[in-house]
C-alpha positions in Angstrom: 25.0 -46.8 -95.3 27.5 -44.7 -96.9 30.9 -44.6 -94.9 32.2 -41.8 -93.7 35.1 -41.8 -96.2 33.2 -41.9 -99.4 31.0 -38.5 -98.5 34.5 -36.5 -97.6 35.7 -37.8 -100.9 32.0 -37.2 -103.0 32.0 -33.7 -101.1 35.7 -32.6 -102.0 35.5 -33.9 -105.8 31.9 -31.9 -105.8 33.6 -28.9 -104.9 36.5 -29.3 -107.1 34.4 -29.7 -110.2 32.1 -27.0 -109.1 35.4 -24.6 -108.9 36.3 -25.8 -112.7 32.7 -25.2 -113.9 32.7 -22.0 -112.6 36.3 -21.2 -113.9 35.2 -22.7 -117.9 32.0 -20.6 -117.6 33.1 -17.4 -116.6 32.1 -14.9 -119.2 35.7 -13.4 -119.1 38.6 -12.7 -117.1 37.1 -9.4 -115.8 34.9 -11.9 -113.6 37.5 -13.1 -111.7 37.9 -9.2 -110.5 36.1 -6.9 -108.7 37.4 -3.6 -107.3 39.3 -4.5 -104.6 40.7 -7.4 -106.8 42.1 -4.7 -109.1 44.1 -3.5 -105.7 45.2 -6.6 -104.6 46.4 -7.3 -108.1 48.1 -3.9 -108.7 50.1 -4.5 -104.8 51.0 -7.7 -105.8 53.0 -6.6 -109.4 54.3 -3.4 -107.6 55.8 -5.6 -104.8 59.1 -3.9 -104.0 58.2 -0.7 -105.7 55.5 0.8 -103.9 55.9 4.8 -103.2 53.4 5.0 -100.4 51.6 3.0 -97.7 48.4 1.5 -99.4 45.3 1.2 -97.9 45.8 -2.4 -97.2 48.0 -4.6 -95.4 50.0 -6.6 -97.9 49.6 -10.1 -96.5 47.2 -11.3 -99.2 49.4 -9.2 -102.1 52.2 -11.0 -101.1 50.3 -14.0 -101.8 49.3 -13.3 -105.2 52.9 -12.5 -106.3 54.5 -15.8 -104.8 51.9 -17.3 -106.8 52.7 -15.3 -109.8 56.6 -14.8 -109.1 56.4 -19.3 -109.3 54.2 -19.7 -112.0 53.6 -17.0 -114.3 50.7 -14.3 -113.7 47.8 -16.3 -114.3 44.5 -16.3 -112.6 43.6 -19.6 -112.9 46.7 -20.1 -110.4 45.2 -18.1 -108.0 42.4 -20.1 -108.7 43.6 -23.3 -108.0 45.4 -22.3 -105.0 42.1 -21.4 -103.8 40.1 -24.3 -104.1 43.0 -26.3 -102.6 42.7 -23.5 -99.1 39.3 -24.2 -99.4 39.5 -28.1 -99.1 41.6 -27.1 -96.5 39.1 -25.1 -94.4 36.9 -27.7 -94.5 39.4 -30.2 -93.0 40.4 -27.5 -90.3 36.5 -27.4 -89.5 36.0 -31.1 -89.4 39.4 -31.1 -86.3 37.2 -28.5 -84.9 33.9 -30.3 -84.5 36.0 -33.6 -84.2 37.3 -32.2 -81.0 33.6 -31.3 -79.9 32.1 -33.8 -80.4 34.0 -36.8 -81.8 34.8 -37.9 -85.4 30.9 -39.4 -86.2 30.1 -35.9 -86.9 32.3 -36.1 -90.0 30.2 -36.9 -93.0 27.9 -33.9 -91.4 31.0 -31.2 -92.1 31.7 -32.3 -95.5 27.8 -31.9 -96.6 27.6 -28.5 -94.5 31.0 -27.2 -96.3 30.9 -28.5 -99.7 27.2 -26.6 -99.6 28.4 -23.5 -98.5 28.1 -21.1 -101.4 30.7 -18.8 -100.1 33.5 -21.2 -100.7 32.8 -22.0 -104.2 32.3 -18.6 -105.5 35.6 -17.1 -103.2 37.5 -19.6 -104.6 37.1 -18.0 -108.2 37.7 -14.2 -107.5 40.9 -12.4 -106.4 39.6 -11.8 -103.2 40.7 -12.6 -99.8 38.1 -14.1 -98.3 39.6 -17.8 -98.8 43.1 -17.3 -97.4 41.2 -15.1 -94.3 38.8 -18.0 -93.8 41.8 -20.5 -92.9 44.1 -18.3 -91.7 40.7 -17.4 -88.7 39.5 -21.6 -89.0 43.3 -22.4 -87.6 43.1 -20.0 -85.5 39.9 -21.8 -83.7 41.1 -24.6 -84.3 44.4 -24.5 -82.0 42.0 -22.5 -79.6 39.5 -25.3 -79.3 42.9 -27.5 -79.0 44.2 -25.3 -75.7 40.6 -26.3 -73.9 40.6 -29.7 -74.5 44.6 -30.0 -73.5 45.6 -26.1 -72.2 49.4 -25.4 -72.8 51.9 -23.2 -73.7 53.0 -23.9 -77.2 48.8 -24.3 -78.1 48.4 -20.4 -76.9 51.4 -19.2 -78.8 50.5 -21.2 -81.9 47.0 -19.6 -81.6 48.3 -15.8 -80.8 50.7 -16.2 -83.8 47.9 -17.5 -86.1 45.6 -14.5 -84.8 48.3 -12.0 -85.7 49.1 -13.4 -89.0 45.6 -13.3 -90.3 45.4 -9.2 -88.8 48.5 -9.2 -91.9 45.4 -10.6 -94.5 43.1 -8.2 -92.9 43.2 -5.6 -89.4 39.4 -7.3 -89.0 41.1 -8.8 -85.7 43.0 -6.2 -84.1 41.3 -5.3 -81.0 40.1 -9.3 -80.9 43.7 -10.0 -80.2 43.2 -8.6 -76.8 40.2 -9.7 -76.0 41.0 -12.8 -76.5 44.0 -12.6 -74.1 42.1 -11.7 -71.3 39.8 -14.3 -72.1 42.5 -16.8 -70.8 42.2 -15.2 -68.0 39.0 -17.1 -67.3 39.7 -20.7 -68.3 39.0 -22.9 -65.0 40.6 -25.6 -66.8 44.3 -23.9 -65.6 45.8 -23.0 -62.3 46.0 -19.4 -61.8 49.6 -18.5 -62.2 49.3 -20.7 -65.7 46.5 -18.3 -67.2 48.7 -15.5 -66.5 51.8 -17.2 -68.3 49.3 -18.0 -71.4 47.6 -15.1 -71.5 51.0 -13.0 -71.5 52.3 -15.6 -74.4 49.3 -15.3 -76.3 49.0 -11.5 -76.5 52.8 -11.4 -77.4 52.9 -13.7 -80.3 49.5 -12.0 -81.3 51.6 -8.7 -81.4 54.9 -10.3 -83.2 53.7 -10.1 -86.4 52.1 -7.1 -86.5 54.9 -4.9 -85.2 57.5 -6.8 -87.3 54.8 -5.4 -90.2 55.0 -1.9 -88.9 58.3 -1.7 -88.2 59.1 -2.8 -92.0 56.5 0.2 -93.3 58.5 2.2 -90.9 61.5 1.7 -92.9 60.3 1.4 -95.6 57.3 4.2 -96.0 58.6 6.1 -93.0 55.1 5.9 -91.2 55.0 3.1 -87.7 51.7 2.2 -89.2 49.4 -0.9 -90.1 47.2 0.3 -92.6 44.7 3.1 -93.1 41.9 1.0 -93.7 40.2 1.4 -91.1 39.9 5.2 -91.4 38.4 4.8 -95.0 35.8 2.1 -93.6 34.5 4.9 -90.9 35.1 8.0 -93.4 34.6 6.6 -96.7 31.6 4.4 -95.9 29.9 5.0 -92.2 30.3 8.9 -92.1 28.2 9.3 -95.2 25.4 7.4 -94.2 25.4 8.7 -91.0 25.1 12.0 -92.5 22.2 11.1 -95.1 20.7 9.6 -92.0 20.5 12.8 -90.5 19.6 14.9 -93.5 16.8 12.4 -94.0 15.4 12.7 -90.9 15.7 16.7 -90.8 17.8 16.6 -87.9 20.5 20.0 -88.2 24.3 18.7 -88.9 26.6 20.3 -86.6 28.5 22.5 -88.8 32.0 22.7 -87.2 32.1 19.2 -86.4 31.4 18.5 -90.0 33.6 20.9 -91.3 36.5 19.7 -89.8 35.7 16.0 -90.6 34.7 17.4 -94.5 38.2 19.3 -95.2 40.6 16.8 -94.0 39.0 14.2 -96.1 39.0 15.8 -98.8 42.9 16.6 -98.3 43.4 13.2 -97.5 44.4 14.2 -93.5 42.7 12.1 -91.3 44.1 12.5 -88.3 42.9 12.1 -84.5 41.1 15.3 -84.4 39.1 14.3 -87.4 39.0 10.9 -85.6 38.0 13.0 -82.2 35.0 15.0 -84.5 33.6 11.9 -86.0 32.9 10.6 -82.6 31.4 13.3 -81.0 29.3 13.2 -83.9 28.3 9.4 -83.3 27.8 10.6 -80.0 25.6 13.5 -80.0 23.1 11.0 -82.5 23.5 7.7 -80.7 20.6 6.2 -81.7 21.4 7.2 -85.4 25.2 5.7 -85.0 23.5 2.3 -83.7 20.9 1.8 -85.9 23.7 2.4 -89.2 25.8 0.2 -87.8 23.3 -2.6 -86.8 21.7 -2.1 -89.8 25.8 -3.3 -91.5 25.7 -6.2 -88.9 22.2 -7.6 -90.8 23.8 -7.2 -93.7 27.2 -9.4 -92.9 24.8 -11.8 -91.3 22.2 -12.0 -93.9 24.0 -11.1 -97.1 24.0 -14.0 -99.7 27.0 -15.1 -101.2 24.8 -15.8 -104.0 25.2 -11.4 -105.0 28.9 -12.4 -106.0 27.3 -15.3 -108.7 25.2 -12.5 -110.2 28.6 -10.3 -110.0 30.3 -13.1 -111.8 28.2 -13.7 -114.2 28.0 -10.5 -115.4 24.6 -9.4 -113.5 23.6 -6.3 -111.0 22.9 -3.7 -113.4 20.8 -2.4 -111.0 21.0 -2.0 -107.4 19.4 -5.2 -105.5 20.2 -4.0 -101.7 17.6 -5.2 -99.5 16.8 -2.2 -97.4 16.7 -0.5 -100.8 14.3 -2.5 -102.1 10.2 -1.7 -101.0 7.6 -4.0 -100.3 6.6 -6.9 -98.5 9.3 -8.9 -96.6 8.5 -11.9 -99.1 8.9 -9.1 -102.2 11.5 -7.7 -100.6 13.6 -11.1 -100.6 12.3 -12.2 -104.3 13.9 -8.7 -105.4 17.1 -8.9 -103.8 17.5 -13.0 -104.8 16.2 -12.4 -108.5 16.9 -8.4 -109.2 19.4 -7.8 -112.1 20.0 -11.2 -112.5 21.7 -12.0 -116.1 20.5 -15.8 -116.4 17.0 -16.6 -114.3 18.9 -20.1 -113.4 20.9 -17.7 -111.1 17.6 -17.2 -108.9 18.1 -20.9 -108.0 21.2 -20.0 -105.7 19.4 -17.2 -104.2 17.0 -19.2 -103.1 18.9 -22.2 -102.1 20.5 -20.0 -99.4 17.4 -19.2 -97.6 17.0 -22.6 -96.9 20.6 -23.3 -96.3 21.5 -19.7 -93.9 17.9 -20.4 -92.0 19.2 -24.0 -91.2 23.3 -22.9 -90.0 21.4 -20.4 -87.9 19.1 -22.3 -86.2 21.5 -25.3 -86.0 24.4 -23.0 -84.9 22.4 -21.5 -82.1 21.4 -24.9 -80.8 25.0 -26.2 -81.2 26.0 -22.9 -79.0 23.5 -24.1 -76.2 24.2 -27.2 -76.4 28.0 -26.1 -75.4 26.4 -25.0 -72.6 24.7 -27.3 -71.6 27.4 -29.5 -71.5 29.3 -27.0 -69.1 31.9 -25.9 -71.6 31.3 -22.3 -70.7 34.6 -21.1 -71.8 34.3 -22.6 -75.7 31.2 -21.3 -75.6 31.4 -17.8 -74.9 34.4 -17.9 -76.9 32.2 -19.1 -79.8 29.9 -16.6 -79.5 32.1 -14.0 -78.8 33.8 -14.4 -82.0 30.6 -14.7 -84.2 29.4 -10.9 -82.4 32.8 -9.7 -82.7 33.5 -10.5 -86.4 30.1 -8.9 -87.3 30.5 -6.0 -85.3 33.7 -5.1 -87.1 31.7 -4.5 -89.8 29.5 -2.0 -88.8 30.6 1.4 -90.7 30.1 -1.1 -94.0 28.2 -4.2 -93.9 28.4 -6.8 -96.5 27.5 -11.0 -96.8 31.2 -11.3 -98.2 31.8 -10.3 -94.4 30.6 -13.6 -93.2 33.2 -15.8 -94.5 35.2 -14.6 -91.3 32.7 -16.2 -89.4 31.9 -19.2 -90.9 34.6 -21.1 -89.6 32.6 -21.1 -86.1 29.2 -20.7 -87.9 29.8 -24.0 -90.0 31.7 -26.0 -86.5 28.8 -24.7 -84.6 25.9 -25.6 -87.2 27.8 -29.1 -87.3 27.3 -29.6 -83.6 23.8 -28.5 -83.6 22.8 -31.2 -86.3 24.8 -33.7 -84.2 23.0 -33.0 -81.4 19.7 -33.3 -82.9 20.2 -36.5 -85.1 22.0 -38.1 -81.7 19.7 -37.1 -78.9 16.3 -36.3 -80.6 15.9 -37.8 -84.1 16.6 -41.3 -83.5 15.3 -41.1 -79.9 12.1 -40.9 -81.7 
């Protein structure tokens, strides 16, 4: 039988020679960028000399030009930085199920991580998602750490970690919160304790960000984050929702729209135009939720496998799968193999069905299972990250989403094959 050892080490030089491959085979430096690449890239070689507050925070920017400011602005830097955040995801995952459920479920990570399509291709593109992915898997990881052993320095390690990745991306903002009250509820710790934690917690989650804001302040002259979040809603969800309701002949509310329409297009978003947007969402409820479930499927069931055809130079045409008409088995043939430059690129698309049916099903059972073994706290914590982390992503929907959630997906899936190779399997 193959030692424990030997897999970690056959899955982490798989991954590293799968990140050079890609990196040799790229069909130019253009595929290491898409658009928000271009934004991050621009931040990070106008560090010091920006004029205005960009849409982003500047966390992941920042990144880009230590890397660059160290060794020269090249991408293959960032690139290598990346697979090595990568490798470490996977190890922060294996503390987390190791913590679960012991260390034999070990070998188990390294095949679930080193499969994960997301990983490989994140690693290659000047994109966030790596850096977020760790920056959320330590985050868990000193969370799963406070149940098994609750303390003070656990919740403000796991606060500040929260906060610091809100600096990569606002994704966690209101999560920060929610979390803190959450400690609220751990039996595991005397009353007056949970107070004391939660208050720590919820601080240190805060530190960070206001420090942030406080330097825009000076800066920029704005006590702001970011306006992200007001293009995701006014960019993104506000024009579907309005196609929604042309499409379904149902009469826009003129004012409300014009209000919403002009300061857009002067670039004033401001809490009236935040104030007309929701009594829009409200008046067509139904409408509102249906757009925004319909971005949840596609966070949850996007394949990372649309980034390889973006990489390789592919998507001429649009491959969205609620675009797309036909049968549900046509409908997934067009949106694995649609504009695809190489036909050998089909064979990722399809490898994921597999491999997302499996970290489901295995991540649901790994949730129960939780359950089951009266770890109530962890598990609504689980879950309530997973349905928080998608639902953040309901004005605009996308599989490149998920990395925030694989972290607990992947842990979770881990325990769930665990459980059935230990207590069904070899039962029978």
């Amino acid at each position: 039988m193959v030692s424990e050892k030997k897999v970690w080490w056959g899955c982490g030089i798989f991954f590293v020679l799968v990140g050079i491959v890609l990196y040799l085979t790229a069909p130019g430096i253009g595929a290491h960028f898409e658009g928000d690449s271009l934004r991050y890239q621009a931040l990070a070689s106008q560090t010091g000399m920006l004029s205005q507050l960009p849409l982003e925070v500047l966390g992941y920017p920042f990144f880009l030009w230590l890397l660059y400011a160290l060794f020269g602005v090249h991408v293959w830097i960032v690139v290598f930085a990346q697979i090595l955040l990568g490798l470490a995801c996977a190890w922060m995952i294996y503390r987390v199920t190791r913590r679960l459920v012991g260390p034999s479920a070990g070998a188990i990570v390294a095949i679930m991580w080193a499969g994960n399509l997301g990983f490989m291709i994140y690693s290659q593109l000047v994109l966030i998602e790596i850096i977020l992915a760790l920056a959320l898997a330590l985050f868990v990881e000193r969370m799963v750490a406070y149940y098994d052993d609750p303390s003070v320095v656990r919740a403000v390690l796991a606060g500040g970690l929260l906060g610091l990745s809100v600096l990569l991306r606002p994704a966690a903002l209101f999560f920060g919160p929610i979390c803190a009250i959450g400690f609220l509820f751990c039996h595991r710790v005397a009353w007056r304790d949970r107070i004391v934690h939660a208050v720590v917690f919820a601080g240190l989650f805060y530190l960070p960000i206001v420090m942030y804001m406080v330097g825009v302040w000076t800066y920029f002259g704005i006590f702001a984050l970011c306006p992200v979040m007001n293009v995701n809603l006014f960019i993104f969800f506000y024009p579907k929702l309005l196609r929604a309701l042309q499409e379904g002949a149902l009469s826009v509310p003129v004012q409300l729209a014009a209000v919403i329409d002009y300061d857009i297009a002067h670039g004033t978003i401001s809490r009236s135009t935040q104030s007309a947007l929701a009594q829009l969402m409200l008046q067509f409820p139904w409408i509102t939720i249906k757009i925004w479930l319909i971005n949840m499927l596609k966070t949850l069931g996007g394949f990372y496998s649309v980034e390889w055809k973006l990489y390789f130079g592919g998507l001429k045409i649009s491959t969205s799968f609620f675009a797309l008409s036909g049968s549900l088995v046509t409908r997934i043939y067009g949106y694995i193999c649609g504009g695809m430059p190489h036909r050998w690129l089909c064979i990722p698309g399809f490898y994921e069905v597999w491999y997302l049916s499996v970290e489901y099903i295995t991540a649901c059972i790994g949730c129960v299972w939780l359950g089951m073994q009266k770890k109530w706290w962890l598990m609504f914590f689980a879950a309530g990250y997973i349905v928080y982390f998608t639902a953040i992503t309901g004005p605009d929907g996308s599989g490149r989403f998920r990395m925030m959630l694989e972290p607990w997906l992947l842990a979770l899936a881990v325990v769930g094959i665990w459980v059935l190779d230990k207590k069904i399997w070899r039962r029978s």
